[in-house]
MIDOSE-1310 file (N, C-alpha, C; in nm, 2 decimals, decimal comma, always signed):
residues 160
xxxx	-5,83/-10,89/+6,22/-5,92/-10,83/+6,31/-5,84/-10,78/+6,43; -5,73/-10,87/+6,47/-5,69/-10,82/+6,59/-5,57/-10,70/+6,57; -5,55/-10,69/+6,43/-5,48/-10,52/+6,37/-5,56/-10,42/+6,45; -5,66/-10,45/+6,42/-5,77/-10,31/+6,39/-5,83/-10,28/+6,51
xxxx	-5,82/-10,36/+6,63/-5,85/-10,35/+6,73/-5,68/-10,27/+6,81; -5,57/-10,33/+6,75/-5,43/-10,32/+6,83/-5,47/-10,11/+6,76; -5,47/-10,14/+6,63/-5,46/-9,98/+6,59/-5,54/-9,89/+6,64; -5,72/-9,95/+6,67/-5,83/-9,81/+6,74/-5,74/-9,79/+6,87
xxxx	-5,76/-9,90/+6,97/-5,66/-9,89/+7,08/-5,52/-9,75/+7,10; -5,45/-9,79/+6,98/-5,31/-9,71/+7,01/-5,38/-9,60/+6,96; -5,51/-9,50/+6,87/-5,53/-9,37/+6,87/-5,60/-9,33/+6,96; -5,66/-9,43/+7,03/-5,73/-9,41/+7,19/-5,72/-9,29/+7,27
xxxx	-5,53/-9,32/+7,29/-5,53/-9,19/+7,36/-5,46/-9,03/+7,36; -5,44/-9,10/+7,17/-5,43/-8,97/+7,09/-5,57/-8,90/+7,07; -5,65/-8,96/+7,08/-5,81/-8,89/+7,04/-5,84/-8,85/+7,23; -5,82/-8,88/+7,27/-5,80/-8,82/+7,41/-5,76/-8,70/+7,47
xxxx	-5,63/-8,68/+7,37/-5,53/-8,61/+7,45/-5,58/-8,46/+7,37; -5,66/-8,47/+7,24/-5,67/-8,38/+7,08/-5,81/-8,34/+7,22; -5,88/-8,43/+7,26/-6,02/-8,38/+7,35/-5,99/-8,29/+7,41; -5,85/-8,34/+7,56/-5,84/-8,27/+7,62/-5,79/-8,09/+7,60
xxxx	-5,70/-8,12/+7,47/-5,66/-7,97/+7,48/-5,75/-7,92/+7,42; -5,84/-7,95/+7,32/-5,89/-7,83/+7,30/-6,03/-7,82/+7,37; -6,03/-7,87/+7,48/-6,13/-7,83/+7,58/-6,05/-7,72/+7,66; -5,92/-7,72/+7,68/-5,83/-7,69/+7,78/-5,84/-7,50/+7,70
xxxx	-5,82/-7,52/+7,58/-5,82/-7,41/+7,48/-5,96/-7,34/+7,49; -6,05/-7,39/+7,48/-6,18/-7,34/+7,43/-6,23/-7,24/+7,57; -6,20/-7,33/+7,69/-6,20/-7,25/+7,83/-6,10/-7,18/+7,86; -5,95/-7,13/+7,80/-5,86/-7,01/+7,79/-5,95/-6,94/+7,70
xxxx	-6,05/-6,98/+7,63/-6,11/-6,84/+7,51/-6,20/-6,77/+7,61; -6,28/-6,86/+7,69/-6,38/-6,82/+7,79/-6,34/-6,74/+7,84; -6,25/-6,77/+7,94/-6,14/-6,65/+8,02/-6,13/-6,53/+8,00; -6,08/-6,57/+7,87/-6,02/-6,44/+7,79/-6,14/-6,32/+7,75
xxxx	-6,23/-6,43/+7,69/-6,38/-6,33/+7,70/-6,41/-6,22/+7,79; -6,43/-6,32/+7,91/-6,47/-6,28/+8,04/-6,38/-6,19/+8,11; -6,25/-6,17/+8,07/-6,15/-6,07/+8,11/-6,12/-5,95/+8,07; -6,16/-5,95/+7,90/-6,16/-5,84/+7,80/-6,26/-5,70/+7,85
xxxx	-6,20/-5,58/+7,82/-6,30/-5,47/+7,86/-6,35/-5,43/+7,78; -6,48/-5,35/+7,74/-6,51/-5,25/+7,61/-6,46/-5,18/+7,61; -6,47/-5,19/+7,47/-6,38/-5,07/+7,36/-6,49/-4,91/+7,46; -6,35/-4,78/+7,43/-6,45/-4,68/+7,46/-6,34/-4,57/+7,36
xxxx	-6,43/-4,46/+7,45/-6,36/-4,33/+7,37/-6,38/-4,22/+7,46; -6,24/-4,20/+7,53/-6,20/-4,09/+7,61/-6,13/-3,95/+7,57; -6,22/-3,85/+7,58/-6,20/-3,69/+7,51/-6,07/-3,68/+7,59; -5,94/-3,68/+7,55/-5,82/-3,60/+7,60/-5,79/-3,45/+7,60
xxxx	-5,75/-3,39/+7,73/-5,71/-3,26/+7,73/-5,58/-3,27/+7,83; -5,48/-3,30/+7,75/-5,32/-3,36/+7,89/-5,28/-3,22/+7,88; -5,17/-3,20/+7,98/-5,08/-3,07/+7,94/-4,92/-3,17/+8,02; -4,82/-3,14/+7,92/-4,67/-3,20/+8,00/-4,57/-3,08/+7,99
xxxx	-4,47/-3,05/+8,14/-4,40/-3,01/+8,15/-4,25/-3,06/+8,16; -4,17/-3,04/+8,03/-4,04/-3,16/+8,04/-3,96/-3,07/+8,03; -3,81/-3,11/+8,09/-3,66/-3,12/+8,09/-3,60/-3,17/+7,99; -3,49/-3,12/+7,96/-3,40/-3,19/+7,87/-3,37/-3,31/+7,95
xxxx	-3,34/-3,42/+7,90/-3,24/-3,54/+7,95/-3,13/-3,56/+7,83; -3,14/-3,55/+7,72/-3,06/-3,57/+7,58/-3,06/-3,51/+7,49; -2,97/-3,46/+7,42/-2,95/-3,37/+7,28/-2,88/-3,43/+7,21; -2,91/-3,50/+7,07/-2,84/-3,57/+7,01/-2,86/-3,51/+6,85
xxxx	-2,77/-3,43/+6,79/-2,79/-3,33/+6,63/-2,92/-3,25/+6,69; -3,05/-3,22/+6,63/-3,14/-3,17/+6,65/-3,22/-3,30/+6,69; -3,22/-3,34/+6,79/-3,33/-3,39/+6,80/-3,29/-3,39/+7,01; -3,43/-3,33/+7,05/-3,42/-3,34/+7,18/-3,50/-3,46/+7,27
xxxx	-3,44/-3,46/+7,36/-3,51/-3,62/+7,47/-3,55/-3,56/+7,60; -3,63/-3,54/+7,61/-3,77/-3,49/+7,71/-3,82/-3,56/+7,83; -3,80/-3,54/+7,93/-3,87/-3,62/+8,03/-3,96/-3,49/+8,16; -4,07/-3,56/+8,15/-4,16/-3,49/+8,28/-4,27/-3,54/+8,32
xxxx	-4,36/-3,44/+8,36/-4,50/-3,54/+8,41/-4,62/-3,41/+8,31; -4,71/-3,54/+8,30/-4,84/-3,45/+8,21/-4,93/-3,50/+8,33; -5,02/-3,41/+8,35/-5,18/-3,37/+8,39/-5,31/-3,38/+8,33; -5,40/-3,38/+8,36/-5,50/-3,37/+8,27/-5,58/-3,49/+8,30
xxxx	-5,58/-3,55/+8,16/-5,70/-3,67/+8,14/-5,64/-3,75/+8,20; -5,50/-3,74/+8,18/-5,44/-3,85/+8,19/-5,29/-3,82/+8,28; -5,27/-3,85/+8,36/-5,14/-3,83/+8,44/-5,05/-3,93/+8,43; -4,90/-3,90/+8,45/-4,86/-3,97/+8,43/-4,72/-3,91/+8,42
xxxx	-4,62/-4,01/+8,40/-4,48/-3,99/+8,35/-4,50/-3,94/+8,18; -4,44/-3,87/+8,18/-4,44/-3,84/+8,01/-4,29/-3,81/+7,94; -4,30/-3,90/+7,83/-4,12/-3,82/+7,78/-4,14/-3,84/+7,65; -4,04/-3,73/+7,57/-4,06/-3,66/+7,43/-3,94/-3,69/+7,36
xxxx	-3,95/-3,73/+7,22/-3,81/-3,72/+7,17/-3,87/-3,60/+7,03; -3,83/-3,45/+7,06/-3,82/-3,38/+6,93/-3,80/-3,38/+6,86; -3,77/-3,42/+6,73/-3,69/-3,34/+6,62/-3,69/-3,26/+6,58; -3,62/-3,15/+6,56/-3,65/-3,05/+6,46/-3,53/-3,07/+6,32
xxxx	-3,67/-3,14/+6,20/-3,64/-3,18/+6,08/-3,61/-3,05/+6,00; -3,69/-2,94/+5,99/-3,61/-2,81/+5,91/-3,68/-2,71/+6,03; -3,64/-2,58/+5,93/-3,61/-2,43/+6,00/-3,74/-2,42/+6,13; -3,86/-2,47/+5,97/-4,00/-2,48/+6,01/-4,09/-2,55/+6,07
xxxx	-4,01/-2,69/+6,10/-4,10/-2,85/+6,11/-4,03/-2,92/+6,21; -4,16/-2,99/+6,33/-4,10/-3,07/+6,38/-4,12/-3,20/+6,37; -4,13/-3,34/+6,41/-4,20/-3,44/+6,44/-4,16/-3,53/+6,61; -4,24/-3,55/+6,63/-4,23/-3,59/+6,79/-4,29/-3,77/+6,79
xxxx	-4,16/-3,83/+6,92/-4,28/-3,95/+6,95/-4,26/-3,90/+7,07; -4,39/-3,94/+7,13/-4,46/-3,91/+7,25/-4,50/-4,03/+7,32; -4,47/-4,06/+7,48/-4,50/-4,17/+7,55/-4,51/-4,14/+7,67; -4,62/-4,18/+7,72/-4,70/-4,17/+7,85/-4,71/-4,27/+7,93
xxxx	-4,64/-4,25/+8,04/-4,70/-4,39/+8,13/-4,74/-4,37/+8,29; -4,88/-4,37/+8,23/-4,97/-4,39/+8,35/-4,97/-4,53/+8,47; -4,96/-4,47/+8,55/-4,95/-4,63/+8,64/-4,98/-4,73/+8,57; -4,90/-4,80/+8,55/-4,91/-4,99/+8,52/-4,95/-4,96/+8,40
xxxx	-4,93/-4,84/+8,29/-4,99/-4,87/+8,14/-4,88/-4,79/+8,05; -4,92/-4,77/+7,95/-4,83/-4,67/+7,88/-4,94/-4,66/+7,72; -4,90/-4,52/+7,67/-4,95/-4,45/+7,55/-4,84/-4,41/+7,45; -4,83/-4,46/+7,35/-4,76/-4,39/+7,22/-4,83/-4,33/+7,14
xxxx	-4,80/-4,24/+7,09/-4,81/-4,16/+6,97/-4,73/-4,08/+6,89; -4,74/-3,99/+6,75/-4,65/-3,97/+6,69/-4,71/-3,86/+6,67; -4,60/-3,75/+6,63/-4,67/-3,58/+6,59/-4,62/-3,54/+6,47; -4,65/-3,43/+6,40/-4,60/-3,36/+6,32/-4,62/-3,25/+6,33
xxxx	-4,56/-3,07/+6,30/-4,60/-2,94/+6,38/-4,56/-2,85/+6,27; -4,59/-2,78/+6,28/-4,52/-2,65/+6,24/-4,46/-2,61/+6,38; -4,34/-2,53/+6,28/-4,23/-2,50/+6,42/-4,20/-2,35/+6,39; -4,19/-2,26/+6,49/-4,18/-2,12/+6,45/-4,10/-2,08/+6,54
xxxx	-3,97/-2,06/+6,50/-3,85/-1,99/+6,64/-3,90/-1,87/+6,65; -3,88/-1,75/+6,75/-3,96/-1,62/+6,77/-3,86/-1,55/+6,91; -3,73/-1,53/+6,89/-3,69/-1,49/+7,02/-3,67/-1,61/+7,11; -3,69/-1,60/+7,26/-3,64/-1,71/+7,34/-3,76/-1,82/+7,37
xxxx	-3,91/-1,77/+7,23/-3,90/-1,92/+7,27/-3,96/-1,96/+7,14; -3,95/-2,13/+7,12/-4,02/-2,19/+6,96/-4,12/-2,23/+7,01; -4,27/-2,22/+6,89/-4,40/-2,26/+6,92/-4,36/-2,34/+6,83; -4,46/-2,47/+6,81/-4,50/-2,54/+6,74/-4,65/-2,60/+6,78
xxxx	-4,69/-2,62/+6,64/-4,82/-2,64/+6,69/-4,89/-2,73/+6,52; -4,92/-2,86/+6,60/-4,96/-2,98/+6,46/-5,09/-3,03/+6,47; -5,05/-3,21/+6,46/-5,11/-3,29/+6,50/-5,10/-3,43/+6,56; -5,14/-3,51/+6,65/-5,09/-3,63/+6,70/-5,18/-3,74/+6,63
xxxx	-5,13/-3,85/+6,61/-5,19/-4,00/+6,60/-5,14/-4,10/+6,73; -5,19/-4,14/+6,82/-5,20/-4,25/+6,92/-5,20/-4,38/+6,85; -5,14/-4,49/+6,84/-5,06/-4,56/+6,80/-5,11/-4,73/+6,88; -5,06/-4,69/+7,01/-5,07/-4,81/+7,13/-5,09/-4,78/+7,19
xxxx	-5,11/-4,84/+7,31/-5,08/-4,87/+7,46/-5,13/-4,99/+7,51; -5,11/-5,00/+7,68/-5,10/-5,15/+7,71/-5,13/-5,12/+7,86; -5,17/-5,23/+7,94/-5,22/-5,18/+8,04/-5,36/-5,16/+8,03; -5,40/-5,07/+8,11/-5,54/-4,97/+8,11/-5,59/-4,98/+7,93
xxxx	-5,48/-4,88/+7,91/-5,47/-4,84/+7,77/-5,43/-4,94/+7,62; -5,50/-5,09/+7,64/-5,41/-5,15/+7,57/-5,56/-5,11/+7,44; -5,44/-5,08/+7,30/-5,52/-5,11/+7,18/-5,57/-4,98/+7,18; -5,50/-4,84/+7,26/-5,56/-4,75/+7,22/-5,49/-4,68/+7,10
xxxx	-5,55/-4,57/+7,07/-5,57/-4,53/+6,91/-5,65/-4,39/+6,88; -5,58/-4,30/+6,79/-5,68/-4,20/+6,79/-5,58/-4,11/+6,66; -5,65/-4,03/+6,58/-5,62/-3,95/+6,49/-5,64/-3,81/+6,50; -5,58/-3,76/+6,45/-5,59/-3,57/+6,44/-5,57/-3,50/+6,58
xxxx	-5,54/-3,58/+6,67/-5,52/-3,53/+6,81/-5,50/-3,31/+6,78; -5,50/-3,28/+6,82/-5,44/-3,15/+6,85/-5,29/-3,17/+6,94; -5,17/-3,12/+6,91/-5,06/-3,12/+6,96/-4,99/-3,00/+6,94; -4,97/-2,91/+7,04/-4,94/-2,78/+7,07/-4,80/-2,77/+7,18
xxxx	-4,71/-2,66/+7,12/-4,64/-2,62/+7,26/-4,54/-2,55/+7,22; -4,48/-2,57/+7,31/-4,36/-2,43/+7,33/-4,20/-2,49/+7,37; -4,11/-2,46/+7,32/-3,95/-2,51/+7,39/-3,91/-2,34/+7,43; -3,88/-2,34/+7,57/-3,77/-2,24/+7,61/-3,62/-2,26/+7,54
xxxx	-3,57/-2,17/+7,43/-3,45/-2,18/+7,40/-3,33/-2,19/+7,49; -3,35/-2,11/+7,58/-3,24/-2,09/+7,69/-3,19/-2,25/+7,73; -3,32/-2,27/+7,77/-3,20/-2,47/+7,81/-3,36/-2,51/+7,79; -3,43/-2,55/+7,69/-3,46/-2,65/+7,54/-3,56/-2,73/+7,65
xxxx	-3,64/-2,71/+7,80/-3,74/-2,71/+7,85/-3,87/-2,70/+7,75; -3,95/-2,81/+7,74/-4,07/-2,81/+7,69/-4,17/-2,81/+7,76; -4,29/-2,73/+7,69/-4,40/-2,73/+7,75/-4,52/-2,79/+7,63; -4,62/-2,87/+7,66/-4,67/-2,99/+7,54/-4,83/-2,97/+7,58
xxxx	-4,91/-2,96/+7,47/-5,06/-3,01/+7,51/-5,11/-3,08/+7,43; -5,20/-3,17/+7,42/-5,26/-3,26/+7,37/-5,40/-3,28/+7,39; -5,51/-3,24/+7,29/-5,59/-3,27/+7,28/-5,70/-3,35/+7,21; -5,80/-3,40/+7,22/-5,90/-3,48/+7,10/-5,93/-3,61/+7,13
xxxx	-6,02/-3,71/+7,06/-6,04/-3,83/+7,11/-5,93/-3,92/+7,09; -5,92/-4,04/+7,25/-5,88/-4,16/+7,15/-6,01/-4,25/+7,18; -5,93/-4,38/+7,12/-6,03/-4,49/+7,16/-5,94/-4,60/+7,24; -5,98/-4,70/+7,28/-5,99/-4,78/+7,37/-6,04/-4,92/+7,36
């Protein structure tokens, strides 16, 4: 008898401690609830004007500011994969947040300047923007050949 009394005793304040955290837990879920924003869905229309910063084989490194829906620092890493095609990551950072996405284009050299013109997918973000996401974007623009200056638009829904 006095086992079974020495043993409830010693799980005492292991059954205590299993209380405390997951009360400690269940009120970080509250929190967390109570902190979370709704999901939404914001119609984009950005436009970004970038600089070269990098040229590495064919693929250029982009820095500027976009306008629009969304302002912000914006920088581009080009590629141009053949004669005709490009693919781009694209990242945005709005005060205290940031946006990725990825593109794909047709690319059309034409004299001193290349159009391309595809589509974007939104990927992430964090911040403001955390868990955003969007398909078929519209992704449009232009490189000045002379010194590889881009000009970028981006249109369509994401979500949020």
């Amino acid at each position: 008898m006095r086992a079974t009394r020495s043993s409830g005793c010693a799980r005492a304040p292991l059954f205590v401690a299993v209380l405390v955290t997951t009360a400690l837990l269940a009120g970080a879920g509250v929190v967390r609830s109570a902190t979370a924003r709704a999901a939404g869905t914001l119609s984009l229309s950005d436009t970004g004007h970038l600089h070269l910063t990098s040229h590495h084989g064919f693929t250029l490194g982009e820095q500027g500011s976009a306008s629009g829906t969304i302002s912000g620092t914006i920088y581009i890493h080009l590629k141009i994969v053949s004669t005709n095609r490009v693919t781009a990551e694209v990242s945005i950072y709005p005060s205290g947040s940031s946006i990725t996405g990825y593109a794909t284009a047709s690319y059309r050299p034409s004299g001193a300047v290349a159009s391309f013109s595809g589509t974007m997918t939104i990927e992430r973000g964090t911040g403001r923007y955390s868990g955003a996401h969007g398909t078929g974007l519209s992704f449009t623009g232009a490189v000045q050949r002379s010194n590889d200056a881009i000009t970028v638009r981006v249109s369509g829904r994401m979500s949020t």
